[in-house]
N, C-alpha and C positions, 0 to 999 in steps of 0.2 A: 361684516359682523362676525366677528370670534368668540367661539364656546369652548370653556378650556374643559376636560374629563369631568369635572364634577356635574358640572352643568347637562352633562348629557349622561351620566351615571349611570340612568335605571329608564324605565319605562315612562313614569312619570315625572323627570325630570327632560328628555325626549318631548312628549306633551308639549310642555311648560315652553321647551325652547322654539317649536314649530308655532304657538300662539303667538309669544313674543316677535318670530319674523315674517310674519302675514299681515297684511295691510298697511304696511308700511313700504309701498312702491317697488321697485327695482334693486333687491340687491343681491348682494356674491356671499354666501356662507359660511364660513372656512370653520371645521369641527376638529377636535381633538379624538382621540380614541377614550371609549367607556372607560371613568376611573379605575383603576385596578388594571386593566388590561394590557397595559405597556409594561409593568411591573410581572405581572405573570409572563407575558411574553419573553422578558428578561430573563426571567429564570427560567425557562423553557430551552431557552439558547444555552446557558448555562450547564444545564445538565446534558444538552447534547455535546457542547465545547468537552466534557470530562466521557462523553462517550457512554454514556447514560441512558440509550433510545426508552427502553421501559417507561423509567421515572420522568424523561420528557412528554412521553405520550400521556399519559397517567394524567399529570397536572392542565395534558391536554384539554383532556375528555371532559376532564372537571369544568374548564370553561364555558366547552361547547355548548354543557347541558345550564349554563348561569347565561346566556345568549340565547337556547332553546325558550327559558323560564322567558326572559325579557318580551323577544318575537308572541310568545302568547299572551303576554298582557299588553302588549303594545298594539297589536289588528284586533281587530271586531269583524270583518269580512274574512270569509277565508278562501278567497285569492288571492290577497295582498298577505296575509297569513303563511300561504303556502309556496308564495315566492320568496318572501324572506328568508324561510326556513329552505328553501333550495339555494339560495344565494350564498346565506354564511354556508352552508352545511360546505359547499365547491369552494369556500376561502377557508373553513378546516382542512378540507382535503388538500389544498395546494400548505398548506402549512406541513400536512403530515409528510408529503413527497418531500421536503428540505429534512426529515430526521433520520440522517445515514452519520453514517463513520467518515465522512472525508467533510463535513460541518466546517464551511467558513466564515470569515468575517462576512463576504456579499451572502451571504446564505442567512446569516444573524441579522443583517438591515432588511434585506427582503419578507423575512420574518415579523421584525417590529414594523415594519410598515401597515400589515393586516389590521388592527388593531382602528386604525385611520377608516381603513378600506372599510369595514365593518362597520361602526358609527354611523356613518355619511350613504350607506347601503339602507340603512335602518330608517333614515332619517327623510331618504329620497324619496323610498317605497310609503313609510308616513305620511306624507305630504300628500303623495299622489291619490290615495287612502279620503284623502282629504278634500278631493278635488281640488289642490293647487298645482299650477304648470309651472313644474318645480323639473330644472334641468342638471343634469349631471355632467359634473366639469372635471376630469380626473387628476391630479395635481402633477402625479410622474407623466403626463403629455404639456406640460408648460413650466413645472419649477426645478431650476435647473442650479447648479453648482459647477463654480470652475475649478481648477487643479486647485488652487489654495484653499479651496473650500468656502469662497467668499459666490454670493448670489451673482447670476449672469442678468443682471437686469434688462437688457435690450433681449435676450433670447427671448425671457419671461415676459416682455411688455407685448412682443410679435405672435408667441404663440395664444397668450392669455387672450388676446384680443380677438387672435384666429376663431377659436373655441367658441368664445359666447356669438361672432356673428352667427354662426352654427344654428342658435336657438336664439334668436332675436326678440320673440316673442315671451319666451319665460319671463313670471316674476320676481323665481330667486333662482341663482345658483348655487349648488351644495357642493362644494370640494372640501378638499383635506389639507392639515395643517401638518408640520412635522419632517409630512415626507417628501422626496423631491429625487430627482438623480443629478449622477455627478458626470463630470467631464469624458467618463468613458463609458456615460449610459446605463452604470449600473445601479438600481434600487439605492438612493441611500438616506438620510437625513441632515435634517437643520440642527442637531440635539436637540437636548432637553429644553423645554420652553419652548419650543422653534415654533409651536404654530403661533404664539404671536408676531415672528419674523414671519410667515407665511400671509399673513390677515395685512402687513406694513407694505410689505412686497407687492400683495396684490392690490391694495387700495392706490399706491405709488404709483404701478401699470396700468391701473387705470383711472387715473387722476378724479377720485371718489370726491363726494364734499365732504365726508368724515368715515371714521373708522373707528370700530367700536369694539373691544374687548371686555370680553363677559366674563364674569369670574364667578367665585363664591364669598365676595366681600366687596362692600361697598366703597370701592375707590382708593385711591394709595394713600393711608391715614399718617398721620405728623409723628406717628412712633410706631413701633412693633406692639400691637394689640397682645400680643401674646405673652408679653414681658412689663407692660405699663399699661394701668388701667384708665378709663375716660379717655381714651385716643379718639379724635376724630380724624373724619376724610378731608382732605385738601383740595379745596375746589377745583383751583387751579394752578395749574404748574408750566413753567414755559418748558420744552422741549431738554433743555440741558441739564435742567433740577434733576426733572424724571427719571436721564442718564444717569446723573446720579447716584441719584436713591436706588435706582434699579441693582446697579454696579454696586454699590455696598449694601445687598442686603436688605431692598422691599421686594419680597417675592412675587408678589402680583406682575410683573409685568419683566420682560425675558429684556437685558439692557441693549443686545443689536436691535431691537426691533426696531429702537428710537430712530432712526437714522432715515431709515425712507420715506417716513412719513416727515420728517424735520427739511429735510430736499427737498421734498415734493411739497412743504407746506400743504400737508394735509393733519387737521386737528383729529385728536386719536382723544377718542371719551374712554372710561374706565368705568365699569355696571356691573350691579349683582343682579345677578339671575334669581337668586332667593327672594330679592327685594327691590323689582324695576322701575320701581316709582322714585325711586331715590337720584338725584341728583348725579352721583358720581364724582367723579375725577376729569376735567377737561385740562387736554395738554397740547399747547401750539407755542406760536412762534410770539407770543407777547410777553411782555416783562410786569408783572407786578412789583413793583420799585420798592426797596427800602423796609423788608419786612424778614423774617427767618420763617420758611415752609414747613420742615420736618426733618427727622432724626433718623439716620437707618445704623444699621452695625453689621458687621461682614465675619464672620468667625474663623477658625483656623487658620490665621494668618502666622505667618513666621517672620520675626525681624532679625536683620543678619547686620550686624556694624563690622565695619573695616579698618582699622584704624593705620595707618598709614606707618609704616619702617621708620621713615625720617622723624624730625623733629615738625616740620611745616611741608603740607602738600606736596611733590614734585610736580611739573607741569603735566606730566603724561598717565599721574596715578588715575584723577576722574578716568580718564579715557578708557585704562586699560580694566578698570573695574565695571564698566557699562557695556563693553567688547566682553566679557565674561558671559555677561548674562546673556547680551544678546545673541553669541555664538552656540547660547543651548536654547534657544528663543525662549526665554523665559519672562512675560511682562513682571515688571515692578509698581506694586499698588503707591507706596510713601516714598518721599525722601527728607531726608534730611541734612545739611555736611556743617564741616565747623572746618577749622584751619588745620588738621589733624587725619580727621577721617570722615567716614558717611554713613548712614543708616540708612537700609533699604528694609521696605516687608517685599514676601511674596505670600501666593494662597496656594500652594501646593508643594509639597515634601520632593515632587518628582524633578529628579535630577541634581537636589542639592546639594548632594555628597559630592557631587563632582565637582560641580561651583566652586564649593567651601575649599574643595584640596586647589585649586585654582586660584582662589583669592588665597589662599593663604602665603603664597609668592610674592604677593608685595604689599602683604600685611597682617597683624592680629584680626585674627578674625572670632566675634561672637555670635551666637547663635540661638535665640528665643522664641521658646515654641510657645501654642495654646495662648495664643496674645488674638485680642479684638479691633478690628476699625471700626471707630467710633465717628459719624459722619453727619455734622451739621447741615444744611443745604438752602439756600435762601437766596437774596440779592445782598455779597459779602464784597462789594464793591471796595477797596480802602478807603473810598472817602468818606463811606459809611460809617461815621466814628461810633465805635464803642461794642458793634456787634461781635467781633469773637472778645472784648474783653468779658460780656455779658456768657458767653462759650466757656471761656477761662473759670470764670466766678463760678458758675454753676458744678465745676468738675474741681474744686478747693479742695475735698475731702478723697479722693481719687490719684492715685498715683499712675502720673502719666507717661510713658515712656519714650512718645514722641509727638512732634505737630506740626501737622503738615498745613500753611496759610499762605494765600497768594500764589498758587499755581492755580488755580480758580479761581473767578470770580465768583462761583456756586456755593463753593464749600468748603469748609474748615475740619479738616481730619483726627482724631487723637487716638493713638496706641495705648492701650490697656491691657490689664492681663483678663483672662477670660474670667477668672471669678467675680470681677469687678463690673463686670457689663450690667448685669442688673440695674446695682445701684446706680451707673452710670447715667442708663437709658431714663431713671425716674427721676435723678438729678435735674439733669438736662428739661426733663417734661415741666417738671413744678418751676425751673424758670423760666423758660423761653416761653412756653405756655399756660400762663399761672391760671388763666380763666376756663381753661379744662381740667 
């Protein structure tokens, strides 16, 4: 079971999430750090990176005493009070020892890691508060990363499993999401999102019957609630959708995380913690046949076309244009080609100056910023007649810039420019989903 920041926010969102996982048998609890705290953490690093100790400490101290405030409304005894408050009080102090002049990157992960450590500190001593035999599993003694920065999953099945024979008896385990170390032992992380990879990982190592991620929204809905109104949740999604939707732009859910649990065929639900009565989002390895799921959109993308010297392709132009990219590893979200040239997007500005002088060697090259992927997702089978024309139809008054059909069976792509996403995302809703 995963609680992402919101969910454990405050005192009485803490509460909220130790009722929710009591009585409900044996499980492994993987937390996030209190909203807000990875973000100040961040900046804290920040200002140390410019050599700033003051204004680092400073924005410290402010925290400590918003985790002081929390620890007294969260105990009602005060021993459990008075341990809390010695616990964080030695995970500030180990934070203030990292704010010197020689600040580095493993000083900055180490840093953002506290944040985890703090939550799941709060949440353990809670329980225990509580009288539940609630054990502590620490995430940097079993999650691990190799040199590429991809999960070591045999490390993490061996030690994870090590850990809980440990305490055989507990009814839940309380770890951290997020953080892990890497291949040369030092504090690092999963990025951003990662404790859903953390929650996939762990349920994977230990071949759970499900795995559950808590949010502050009720399941991955058929459009961006935030941009189109009457959006509902999508019951259910098979594994690939999810990837997906994840991948272009549904935030709830981090898109590596799909991956262990989709191997491991372990079904991953999707729950608000605001509102636990509610159904969710269930995502496994079955096919709902013959129907379109939901709509996500991906922003900042950049579309770059090639269009080729000659008159008609040379045999070697693909090649050496996909050797470009790949020579700066840079993934490619679209494609497109005609007998001429190709269209590619990418989501990040970095390194494309170099690309561009590169491709410009064996061809015109253009270069479109502030453009959207626009990402249908469903069972888009071809023999399914007529679903992306229904795609098509619904995006008439929309100027497309590209489209990407049949590299998926999931999904149907279209490039936009970003003012047009809107309308886009409400087009697409009133047809695909006219009964919402």
């Amino acid at each position: 079971m995963k609680f992402g920041g919101t969910s454990v926010g405050s005192s009485d969102r803490i509460k909220e999430v130790a009722s929710l996982i009591t009585g409900r048998g044996q499980n492994i609890v993987v937390l996030s750090a209190m909203s807000g705290t990875t973000n100040t953490l961040v900046e804290i690093s920040d200002y140390l990176r410019k050599r700033n100790i003051n204004g680092a400490k400073q924005i410290l101290n402010s925290l400590e005493k918003k985790y002081s405030a929390t620890i007294a409304m969260l105990f009602s005894e005060v021993d459990y009070r008075m341990e809390a408050d010695e616990e964080i009080r030695a995970i500030f102090s180990h934070i203030r020892a990292l704010c010197h002049d020689n600040f580095s990157d493993v000083d900055e992960k180490e840093i953002l890691a506290q944040g985890e450590m703090m939550s799941t500190t709060l949440m353990y001593l809670y329980l225990h508060e509580r009288g539940i035999d609630a054990a502590f599993i620490p995430a940097l003694d079993y999650m691990k990363i190799d040199a590429d920065g991809e999960a070591d999953t045999e490390y993490i099945r061996e030690k994870l499993r090590n850990l809980l024979d440990e305490s055989p008896a507990a009814t839940l385990y309380i770890t951290q999401g997020y953080i892990c170390r890497n291949h040369l032992g030092e504090v690092d992380n999963l990025r951003r999102g990662g404790s859903d990879l953390t929650a996939t990982l762990v349920g994977a190592a230990i071949e759970a019957q499900e795995i559950e991620i808590w949010t502050d929204i009720d399941g991955m809905h058929n459009n961006d609630p935030r941009y189109v109104e009457g959006t509902t949740p999508v019951s259910e999604l098979h594994f690939d959708e999810a990837a997906e939707l994840a991948y272009f732009g549904a935030k709830i859910l981090h898109p590596a995380c799909v991956l262990p649990a989709k191997v491991g065929n372990i079904p991953v639900r999707l729950l608000n913690t605001m509102a636990p009565h509610l159904p969710g989002t269930l995502i496994y390895n079955t096919d709902r046949s013959g129907c379109i799921k939901a709509v996500a959109a991906k922003d900042d993308i950049i579309a770059i076309r090639i269009k080729s010297s000659r008159m008609l392709l040379a045999s070697n132009f693909m090649h050496r244009v996909f050797e470009i990219f790949d020579n700066y590893r840079k993934p490619i979200d679209m494609i497109a080609t005609s007998e001429v040239g190709v269209s590619v997007t990418v989501d990040s500005p970095l390194k494309l100056e170099h690309i561009v002088d590169e491709l410009k060697e064996i061809g015109t090259v253009t270069v479109d910023t502030d453009m959207v992927i626009v990402c249908v997702v469903g069972d888009l089978e071809w023999h399914n007649v007529g679903f992306e024309a229904v795609a098509l139809k619904a995006l008439a008054g929309i100027p497309v810039r590209m489209i990407s059909y049949g590299g998926s069976n999931r999904n149907i792509s279209f490039l936009i420019k970003k003012e047009d996403k809107i309308a886009a995302l409400n087009a697409l809703s009133a047809t695909l989903f006219p009964s919402h």
